[in-house]
PDB file of N, CA, C and O in Angstrom:
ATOM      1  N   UNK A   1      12.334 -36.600 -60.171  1.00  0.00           N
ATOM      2  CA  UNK A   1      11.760 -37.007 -58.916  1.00  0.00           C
ATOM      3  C   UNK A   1      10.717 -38.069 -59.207  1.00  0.00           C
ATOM      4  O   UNK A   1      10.070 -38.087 -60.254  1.00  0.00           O
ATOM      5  N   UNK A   2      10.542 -39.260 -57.885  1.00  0.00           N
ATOM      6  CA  UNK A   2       9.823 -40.194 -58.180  1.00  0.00           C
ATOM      7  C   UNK A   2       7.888 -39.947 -58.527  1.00  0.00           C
ATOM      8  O   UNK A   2       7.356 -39.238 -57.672  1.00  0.00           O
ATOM      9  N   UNK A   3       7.307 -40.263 -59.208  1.00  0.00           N
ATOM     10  CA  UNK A   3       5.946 -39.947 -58.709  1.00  0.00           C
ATOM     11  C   UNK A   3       5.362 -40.810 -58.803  1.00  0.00           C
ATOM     12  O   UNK A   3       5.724 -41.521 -59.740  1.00  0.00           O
ATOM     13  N   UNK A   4       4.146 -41.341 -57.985  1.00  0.00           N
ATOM     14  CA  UNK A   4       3.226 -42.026 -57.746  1.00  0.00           C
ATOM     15  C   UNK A   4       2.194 -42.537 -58.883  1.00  0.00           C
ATOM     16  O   UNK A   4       1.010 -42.462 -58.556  1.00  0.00           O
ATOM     17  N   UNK A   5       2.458 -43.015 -60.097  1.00  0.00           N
ATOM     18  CA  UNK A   5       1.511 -43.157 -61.262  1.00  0.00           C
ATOM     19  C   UNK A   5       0.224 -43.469 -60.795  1.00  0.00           C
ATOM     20  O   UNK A   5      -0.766 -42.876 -61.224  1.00  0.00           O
ATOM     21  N   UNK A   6       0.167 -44.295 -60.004  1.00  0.00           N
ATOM     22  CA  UNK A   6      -1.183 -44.701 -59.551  1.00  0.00           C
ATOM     23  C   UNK A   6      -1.954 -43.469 -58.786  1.00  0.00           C
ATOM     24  O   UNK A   6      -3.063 -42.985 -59.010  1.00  0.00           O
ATOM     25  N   UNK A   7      -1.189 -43.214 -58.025  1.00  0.00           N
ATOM     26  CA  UNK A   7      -2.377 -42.347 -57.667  1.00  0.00           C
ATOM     27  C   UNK A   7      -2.631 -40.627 -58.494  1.00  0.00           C
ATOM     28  O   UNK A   7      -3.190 -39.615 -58.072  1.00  0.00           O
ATOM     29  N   UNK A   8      -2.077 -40.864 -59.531  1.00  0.00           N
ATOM     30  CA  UNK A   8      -2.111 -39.638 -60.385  1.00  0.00           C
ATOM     31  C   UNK A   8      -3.229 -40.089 -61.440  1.00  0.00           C
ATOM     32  O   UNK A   8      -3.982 -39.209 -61.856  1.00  0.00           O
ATOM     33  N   UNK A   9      -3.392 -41.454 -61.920  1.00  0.00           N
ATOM     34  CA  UNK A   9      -4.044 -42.215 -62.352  1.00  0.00           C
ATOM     35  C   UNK A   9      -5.777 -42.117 -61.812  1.00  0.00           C
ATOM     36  O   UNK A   9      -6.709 -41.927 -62.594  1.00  0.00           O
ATOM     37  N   UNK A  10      -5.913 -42.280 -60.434  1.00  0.00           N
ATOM     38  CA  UNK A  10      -7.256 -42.609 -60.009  1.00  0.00           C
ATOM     39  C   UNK A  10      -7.197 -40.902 -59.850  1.00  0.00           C
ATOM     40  O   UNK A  10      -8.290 -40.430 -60.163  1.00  0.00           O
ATOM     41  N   UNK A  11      -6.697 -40.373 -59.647  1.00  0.00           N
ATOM     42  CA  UNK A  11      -6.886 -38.527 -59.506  1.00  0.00           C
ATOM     43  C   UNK A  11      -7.498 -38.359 -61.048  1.00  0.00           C
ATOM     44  O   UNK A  11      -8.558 -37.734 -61.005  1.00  0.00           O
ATOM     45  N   UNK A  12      -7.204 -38.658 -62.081  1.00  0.00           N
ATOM     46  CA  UNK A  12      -7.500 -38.423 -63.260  1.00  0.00           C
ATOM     47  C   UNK A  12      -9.339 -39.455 -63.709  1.00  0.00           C
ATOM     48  O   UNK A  12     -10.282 -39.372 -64.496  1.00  0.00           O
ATOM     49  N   UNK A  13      -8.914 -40.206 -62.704  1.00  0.00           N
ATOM     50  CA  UNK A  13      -9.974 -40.941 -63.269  1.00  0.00           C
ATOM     51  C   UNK A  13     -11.366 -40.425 -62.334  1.00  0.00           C
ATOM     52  O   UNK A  13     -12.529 -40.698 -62.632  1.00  0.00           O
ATOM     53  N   UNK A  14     -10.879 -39.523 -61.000  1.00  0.00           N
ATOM     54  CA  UNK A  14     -12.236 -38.976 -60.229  1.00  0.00           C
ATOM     55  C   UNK A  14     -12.642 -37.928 -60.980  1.00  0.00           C
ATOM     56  O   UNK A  14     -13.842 -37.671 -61.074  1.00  0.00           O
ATOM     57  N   UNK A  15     -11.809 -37.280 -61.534  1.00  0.00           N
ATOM     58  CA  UNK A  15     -11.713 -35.949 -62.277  1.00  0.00           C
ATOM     59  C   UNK A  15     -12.170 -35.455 -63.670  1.00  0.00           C
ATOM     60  O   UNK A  15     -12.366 -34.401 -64.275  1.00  0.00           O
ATOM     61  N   UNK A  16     -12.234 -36.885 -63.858  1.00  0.00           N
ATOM     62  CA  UNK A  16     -13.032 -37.155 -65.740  1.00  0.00           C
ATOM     63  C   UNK A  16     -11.831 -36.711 -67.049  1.00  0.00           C
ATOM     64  O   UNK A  16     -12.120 -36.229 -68.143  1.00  0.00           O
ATOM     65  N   UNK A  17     -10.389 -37.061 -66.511  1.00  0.00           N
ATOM     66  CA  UNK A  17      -9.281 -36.936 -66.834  1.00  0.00           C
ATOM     67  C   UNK A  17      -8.719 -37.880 -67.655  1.00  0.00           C
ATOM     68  O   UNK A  17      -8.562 -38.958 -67.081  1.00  0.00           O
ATOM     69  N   UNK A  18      -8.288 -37.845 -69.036  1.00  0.00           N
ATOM     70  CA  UNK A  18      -7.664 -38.834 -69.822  1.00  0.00           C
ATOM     71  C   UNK A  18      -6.713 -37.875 -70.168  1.00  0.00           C
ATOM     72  O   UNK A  18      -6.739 -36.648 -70.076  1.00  0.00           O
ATOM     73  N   UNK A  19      -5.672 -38.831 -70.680  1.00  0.00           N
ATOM     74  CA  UNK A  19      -4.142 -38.101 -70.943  1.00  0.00           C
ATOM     75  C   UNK A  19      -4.280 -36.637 -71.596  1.00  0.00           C
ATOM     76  O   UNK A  19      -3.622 -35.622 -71.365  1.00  0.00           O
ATOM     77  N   UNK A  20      -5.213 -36.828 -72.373  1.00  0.00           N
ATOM     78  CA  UNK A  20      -5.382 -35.746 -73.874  1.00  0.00           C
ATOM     79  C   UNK A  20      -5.764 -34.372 -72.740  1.00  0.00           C
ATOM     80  O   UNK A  20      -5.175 -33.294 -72.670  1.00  0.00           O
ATOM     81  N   UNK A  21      -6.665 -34.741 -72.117  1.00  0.00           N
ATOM     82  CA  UNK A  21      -7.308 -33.691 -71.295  1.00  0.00           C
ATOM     83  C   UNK A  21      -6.225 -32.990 -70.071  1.00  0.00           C
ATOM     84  O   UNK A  21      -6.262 -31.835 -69.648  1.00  0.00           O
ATOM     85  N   UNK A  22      -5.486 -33.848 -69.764  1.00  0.00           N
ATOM     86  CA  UNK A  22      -4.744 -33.487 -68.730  1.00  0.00           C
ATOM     87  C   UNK A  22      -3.327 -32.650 -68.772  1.00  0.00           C
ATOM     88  O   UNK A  22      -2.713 -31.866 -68.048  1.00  0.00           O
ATOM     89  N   UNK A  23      -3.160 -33.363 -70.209  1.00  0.00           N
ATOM     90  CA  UNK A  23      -2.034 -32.706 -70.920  1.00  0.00           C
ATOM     91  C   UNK A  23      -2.561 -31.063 -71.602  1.00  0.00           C
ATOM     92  O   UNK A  23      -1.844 -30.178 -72.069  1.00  0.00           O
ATOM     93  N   UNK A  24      -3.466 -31.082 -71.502  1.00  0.00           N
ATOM     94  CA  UNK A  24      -4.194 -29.839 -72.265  1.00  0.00           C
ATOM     95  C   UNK A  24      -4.171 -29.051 -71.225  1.00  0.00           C
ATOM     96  O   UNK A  24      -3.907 -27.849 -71.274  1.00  0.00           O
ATOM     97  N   UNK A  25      -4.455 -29.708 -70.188  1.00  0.00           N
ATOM     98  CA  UNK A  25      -4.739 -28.627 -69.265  1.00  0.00           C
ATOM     99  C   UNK A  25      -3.113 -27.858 -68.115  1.00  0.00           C
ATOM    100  O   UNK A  25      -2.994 -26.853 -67.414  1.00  0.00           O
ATOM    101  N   UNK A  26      -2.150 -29.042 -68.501  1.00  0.00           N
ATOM    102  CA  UNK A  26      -1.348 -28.536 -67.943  1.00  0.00           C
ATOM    103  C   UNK A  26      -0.395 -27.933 -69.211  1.00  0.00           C
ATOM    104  O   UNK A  26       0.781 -27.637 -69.001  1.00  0.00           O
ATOM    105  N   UNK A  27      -0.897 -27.811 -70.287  1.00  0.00           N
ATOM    106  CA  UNK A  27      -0.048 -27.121 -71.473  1.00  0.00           C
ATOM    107  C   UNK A  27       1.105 -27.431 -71.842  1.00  0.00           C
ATOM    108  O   UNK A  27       2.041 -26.650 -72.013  1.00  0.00           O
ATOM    109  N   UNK A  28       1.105 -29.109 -72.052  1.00  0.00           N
ATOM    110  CA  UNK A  28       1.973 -30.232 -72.408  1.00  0.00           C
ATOM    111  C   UNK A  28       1.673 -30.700 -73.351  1.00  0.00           C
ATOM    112  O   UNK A  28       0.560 -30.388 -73.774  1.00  0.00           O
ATOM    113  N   UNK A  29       2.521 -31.696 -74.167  1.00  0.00           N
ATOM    114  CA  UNK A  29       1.710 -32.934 -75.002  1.00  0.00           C
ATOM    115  C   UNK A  29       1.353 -34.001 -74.442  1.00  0.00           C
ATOM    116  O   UNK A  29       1.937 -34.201 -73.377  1.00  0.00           O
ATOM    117  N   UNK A  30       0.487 -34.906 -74.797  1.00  0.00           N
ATOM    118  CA  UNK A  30      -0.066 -35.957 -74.641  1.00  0.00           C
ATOM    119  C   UNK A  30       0.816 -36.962 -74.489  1.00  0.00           C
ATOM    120  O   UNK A  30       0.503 -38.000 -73.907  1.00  0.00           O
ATOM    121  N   UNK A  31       1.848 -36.778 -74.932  1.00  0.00           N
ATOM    122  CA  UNK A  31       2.997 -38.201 -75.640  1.00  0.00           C
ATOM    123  C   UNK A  31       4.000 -38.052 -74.350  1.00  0.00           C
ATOM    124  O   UNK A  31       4.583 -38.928 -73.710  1.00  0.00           O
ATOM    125  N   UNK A  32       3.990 -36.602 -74.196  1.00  0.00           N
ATOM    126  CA  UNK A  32       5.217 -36.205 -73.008  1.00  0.00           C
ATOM    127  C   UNK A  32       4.436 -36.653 -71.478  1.00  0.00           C
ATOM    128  O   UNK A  32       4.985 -37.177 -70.509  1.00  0.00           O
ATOM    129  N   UNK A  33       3.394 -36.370 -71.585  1.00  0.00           N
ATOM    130  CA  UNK A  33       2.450 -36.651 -70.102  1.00  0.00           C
ATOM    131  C   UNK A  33       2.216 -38.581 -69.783  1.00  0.00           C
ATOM    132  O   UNK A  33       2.146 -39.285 -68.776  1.00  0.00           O
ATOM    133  N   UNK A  34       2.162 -38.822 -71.309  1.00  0.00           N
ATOM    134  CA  UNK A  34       2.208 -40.406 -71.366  1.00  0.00           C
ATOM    135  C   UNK A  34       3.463 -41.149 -70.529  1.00  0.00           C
ATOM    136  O   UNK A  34       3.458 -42.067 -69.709  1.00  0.00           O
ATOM    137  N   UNK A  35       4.528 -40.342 -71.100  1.00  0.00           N
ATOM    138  CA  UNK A  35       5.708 -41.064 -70.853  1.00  0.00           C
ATOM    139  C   UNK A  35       6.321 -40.751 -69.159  1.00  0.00           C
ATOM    140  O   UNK A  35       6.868 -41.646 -68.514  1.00  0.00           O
ATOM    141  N   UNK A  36       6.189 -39.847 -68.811  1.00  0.00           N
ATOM    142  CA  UNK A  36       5.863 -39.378 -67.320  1.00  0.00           C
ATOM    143  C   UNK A  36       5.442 -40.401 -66.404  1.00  0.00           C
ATOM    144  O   UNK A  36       6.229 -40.920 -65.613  1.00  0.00           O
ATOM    145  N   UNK A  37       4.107 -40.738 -66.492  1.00  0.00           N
ATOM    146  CA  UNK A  37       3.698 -41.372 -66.150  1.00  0.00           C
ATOM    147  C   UNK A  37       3.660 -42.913 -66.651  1.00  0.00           C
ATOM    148  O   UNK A  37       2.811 -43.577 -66.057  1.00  0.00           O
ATOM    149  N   UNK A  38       4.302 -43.510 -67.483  1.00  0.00           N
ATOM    150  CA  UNK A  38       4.653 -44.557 -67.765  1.00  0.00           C
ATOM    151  C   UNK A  38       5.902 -45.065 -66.763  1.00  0.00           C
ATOM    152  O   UNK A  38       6.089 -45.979 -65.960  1.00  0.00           O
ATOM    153  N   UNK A  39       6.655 -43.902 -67.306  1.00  0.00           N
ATOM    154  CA  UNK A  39       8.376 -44.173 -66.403  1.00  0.00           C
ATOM    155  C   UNK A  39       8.119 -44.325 -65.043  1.00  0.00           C
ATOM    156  O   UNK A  39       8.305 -45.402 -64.476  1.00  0.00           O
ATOM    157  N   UNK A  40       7.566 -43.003 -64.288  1.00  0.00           N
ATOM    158  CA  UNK A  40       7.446 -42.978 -62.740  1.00  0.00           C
ATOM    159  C   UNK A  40       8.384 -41.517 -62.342  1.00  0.00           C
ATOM    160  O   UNK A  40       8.504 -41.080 -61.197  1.00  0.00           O
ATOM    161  N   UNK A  41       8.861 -41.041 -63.309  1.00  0.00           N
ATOM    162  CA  UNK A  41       9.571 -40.225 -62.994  1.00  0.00           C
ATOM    163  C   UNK A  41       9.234 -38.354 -63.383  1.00  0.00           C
ATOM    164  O   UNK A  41       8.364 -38.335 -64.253  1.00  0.00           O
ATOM    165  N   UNK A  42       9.628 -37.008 -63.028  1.00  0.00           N
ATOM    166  CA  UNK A  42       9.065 -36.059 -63.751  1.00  0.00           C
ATOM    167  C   UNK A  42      10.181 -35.045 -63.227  1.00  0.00           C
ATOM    168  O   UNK A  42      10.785 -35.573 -62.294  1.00  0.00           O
ATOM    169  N   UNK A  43      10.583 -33.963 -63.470  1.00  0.00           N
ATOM    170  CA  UNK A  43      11.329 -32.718 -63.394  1.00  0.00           C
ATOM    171  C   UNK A  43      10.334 -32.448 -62.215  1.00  0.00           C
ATOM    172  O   UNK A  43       9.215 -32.940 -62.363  1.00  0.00           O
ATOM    173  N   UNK A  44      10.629 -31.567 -60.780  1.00  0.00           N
ATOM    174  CA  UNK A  44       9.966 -30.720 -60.288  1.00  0.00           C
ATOM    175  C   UNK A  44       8.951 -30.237 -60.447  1.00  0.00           C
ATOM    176  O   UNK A  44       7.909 -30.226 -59.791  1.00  0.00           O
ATOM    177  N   UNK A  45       9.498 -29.477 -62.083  1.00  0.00           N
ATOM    178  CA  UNK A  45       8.630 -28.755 -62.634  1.00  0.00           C
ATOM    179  C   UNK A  45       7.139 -28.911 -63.268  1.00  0.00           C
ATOM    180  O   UNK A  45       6.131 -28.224 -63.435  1.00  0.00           O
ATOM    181  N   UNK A  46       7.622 -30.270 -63.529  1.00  0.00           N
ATOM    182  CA  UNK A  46       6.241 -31.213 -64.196  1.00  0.00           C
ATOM    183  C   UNK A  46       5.353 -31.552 -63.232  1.00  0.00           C
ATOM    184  O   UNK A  46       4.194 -31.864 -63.507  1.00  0.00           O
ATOM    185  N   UNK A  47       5.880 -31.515 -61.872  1.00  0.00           N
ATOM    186  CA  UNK A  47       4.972 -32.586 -60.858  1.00  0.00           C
ATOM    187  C   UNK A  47       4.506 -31.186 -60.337  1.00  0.00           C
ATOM    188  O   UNK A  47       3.452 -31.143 -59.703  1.00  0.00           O
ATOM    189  N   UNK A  48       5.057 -30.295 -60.508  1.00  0.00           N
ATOM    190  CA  UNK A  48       4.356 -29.247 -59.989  1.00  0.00           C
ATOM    191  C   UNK A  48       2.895 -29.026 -61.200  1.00  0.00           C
ATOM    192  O   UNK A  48       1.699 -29.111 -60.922  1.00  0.00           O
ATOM    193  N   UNK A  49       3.458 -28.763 -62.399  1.00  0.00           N
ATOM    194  CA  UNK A  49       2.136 -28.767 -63.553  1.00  0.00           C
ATOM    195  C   UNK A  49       0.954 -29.464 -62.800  1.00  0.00           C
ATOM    196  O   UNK A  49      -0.049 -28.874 -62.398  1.00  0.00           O
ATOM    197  N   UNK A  50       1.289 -31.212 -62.623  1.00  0.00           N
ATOM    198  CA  UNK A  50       0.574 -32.323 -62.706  1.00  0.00           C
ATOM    199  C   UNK A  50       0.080 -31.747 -61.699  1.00  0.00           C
ATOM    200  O   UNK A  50      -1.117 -31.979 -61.873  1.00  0.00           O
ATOM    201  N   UNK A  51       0.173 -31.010 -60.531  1.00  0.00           N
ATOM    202  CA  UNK A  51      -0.210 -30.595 -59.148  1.00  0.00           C
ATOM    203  C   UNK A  51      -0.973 -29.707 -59.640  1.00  0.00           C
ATOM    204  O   UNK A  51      -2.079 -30.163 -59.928  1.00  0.00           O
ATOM    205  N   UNK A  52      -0.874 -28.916 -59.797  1.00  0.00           N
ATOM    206  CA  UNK A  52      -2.171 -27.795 -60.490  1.00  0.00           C
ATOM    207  C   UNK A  52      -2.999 -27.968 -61.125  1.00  0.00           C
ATOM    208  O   UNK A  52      -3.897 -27.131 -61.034  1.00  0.00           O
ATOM    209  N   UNK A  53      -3.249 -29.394 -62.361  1.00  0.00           N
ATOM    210  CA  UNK A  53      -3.933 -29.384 -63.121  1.00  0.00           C
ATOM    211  C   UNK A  53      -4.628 -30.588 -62.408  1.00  0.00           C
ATOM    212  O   UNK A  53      -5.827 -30.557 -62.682  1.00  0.00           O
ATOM    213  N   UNK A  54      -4.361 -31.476 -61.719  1.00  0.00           N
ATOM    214  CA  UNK A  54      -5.126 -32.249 -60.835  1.00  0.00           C
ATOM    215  C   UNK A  54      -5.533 -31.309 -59.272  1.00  0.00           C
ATOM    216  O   UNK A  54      -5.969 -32.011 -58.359  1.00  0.00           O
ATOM    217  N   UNK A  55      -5.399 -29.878 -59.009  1.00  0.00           N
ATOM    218  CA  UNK A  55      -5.910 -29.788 -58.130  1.00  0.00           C
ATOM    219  C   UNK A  55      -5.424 -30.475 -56.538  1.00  0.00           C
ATOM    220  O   UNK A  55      -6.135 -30.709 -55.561  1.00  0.00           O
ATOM    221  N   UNK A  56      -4.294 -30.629 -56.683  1.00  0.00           N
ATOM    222  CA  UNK A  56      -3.756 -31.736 -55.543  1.00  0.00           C
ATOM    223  C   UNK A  56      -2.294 -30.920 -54.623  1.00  0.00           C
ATOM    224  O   UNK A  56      -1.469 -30.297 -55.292  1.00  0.00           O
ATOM    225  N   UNK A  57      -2.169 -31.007 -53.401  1.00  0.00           N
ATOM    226  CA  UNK A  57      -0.949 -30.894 -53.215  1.00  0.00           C
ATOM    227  C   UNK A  57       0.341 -31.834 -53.998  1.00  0.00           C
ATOM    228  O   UNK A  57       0.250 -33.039 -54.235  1.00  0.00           O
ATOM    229  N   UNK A  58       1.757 -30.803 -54.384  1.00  0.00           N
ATOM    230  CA  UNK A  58       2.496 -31.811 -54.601  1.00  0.00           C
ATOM    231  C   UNK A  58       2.997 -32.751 -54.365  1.00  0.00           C
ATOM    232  O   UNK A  58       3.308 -33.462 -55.321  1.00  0.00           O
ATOM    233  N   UNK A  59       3.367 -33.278 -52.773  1.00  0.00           N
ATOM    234  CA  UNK A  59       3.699 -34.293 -51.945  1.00  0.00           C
ATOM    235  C   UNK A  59       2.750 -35.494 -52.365  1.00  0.00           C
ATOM    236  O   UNK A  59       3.288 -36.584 -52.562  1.00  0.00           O
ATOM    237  N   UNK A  60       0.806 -35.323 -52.579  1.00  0.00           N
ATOM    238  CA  UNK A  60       0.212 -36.421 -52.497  1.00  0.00           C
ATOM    239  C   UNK A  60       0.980 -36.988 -54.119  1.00  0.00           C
ATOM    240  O   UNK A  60       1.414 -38.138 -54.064  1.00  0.00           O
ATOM    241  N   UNK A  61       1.078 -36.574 -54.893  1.00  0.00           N
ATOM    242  CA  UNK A  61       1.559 -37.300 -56.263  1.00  0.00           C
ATOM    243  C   UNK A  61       2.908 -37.780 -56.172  1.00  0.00           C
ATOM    244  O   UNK A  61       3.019 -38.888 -56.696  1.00  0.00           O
ATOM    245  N   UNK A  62       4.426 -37.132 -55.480  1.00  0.00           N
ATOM    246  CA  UNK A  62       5.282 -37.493 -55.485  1.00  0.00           C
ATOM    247  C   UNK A  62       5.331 -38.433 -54.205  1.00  0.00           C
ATOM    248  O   UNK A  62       4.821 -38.573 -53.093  1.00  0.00           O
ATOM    249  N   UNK A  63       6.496 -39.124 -55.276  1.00  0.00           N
ATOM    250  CA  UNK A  63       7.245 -40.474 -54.074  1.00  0.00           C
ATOM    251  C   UNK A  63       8.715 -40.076 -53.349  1.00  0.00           C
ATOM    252  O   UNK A  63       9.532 -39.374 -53.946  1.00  0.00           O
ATOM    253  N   UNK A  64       8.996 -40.685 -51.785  1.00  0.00           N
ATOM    254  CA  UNK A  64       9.828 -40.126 -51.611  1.00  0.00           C
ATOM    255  C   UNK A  64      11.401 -40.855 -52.303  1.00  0.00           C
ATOM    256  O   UNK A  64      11.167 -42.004 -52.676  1.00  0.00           O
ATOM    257  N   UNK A  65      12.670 -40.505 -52.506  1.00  0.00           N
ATOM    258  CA  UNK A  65      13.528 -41.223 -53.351  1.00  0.00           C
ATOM    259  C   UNK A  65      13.903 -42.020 -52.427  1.00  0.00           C
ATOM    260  O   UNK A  65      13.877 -41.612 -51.266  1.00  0.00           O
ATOM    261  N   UNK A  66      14.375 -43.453 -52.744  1.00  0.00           N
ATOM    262  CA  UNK A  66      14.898 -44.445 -52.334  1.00  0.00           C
ATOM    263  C   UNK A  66      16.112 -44.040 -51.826  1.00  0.00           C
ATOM    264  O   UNK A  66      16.879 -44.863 -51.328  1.00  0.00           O
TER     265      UNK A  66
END
């Protein structure tokens, strides 16, 4: 599913969030959370992680598919 890098980006950056930290907190690697968010893309399952560990509903991070 599509997700919104940018605004997962400034969520991390209100939050005092760098990859290392975020990935820690959603009990990932760093390299795997990198590439996530590089691509634009994540499993459900991940955007759900990324949703919990940013504190966010899932909808605000995901994009809808083309």
């Amino acid at each position: 599913m599509k997700i919104n890098s940018l605004k997962i980006k400034m969520l991390m950056l209100e939050k005092g969030f760098n990859i290392g930290s975020l990935a820690e907190k959603m009990n990932a690697s760093r390299q795997w959370v990198g590439a996530i968010l590089g691509r634009g893309y994540a499993t459900p399952n991940m955007v759900i992680r990324l949703s919990k560990a940013l504190d966010v509903d899932p909808k605000e991070i995901s994009k809808l598919e083309d």
